[in-house]
C-alpha positions in Angstrom: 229.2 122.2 82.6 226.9 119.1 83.4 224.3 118.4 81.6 220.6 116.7 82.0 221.2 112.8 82.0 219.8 111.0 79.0 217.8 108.9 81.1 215.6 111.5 82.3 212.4 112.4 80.3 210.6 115.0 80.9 206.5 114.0 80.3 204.4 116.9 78.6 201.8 116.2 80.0 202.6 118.5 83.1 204.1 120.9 80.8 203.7 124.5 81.4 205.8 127.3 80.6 205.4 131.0 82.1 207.9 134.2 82.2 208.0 137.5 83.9 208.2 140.4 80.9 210.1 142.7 82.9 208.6 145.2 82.3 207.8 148.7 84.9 204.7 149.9 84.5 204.2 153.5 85.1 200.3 154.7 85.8 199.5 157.8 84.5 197.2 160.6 86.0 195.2 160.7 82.3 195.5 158.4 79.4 197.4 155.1 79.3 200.2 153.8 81.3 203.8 154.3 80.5 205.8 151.0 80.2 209.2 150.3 79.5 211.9 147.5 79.7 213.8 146.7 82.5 215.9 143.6 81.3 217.5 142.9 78.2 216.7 138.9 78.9 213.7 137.1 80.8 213.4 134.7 83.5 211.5 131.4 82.2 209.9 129.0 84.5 209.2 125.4 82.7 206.7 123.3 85.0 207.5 119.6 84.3 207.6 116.2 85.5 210.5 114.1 85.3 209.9 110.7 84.7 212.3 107.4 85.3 212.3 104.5 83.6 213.9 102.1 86.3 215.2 102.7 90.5 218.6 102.8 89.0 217.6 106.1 87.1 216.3 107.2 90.2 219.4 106.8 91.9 221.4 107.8 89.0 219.8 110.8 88.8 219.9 111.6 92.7 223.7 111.0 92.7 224.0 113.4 89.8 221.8 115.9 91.6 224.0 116.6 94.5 227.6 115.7 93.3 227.3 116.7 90.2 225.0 119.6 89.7 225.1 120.3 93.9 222.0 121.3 94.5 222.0 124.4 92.6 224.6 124.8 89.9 222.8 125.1 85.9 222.9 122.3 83.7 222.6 121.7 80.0 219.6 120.4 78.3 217.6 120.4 75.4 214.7 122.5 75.7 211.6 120.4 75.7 209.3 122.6 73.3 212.2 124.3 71.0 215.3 121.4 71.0 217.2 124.4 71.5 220.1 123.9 74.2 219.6 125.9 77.0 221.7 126.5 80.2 219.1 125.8 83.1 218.7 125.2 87.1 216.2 123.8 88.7 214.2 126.1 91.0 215.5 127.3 94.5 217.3 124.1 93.9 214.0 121.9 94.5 213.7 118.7 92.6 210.2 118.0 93.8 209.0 114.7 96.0 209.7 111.3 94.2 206.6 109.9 93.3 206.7 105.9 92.6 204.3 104.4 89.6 205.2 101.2 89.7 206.3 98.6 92.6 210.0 98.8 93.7 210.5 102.2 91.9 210.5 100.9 88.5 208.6 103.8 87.2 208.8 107.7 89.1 208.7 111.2 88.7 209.5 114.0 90.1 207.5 117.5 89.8 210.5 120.1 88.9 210.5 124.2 88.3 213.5 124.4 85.6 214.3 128.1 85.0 216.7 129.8 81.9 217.1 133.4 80.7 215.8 134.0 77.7 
């Protein structure tokens, strides 16, 4: 399995994390409602920016993107709040519009939707 290039970092400060409990909710004619499980595991969304350090990153990472990963396949990375290694894929395969910072691509991100069960 491929994994998340070193040279890719992803910036907190467009960090956000959100899941879907799973759970069915069941309203009641009196009194609370009932609520139960439906999956064992959740689906996590992590809302990030990639950043890259040079235009060969950008490339790099590009290249990797859709030979290596194509399009959709899950990666390996290190989750960015835990370190934990987690098996991830980005999104409906979107990795967000490129978004120079710097002249000639030196600096760029990209605005990704990585999602893991949990």
């Amino acid at each position: 399995m491929s994994t998340l290039p070193d040279y890719v970092c992803v910036q907190f400060a467009d960090y956000s994390e959100s899941f879907d409990p799973s759970v069915l909710r069941t309203e009641m004619e009196r009194g609370v409602p009932k609520q139960r499980l439906l999956n064992s595991q959740v689906l996590v969304k992590i809302n990030a920016s990639l950043a890259f350090l040079s235009a060969a990153d950008v490339e790099s990472f590009y290249i990797w993107y859709k030979t290596e990963i194509k399009r959709i396949l899950p990666f390996q990375m290190a989750h960015p709040r835990t370190g934990q290694i987690i098996t991830a894929r980005f999104e409906g395969g979107n990795i967000g519009t490129l978004v120079p910072l710097a002249t000639q691509f030196r600096v760029a991100t990209r605005n990704v939707v990585i999602e893991y069960l949990d």
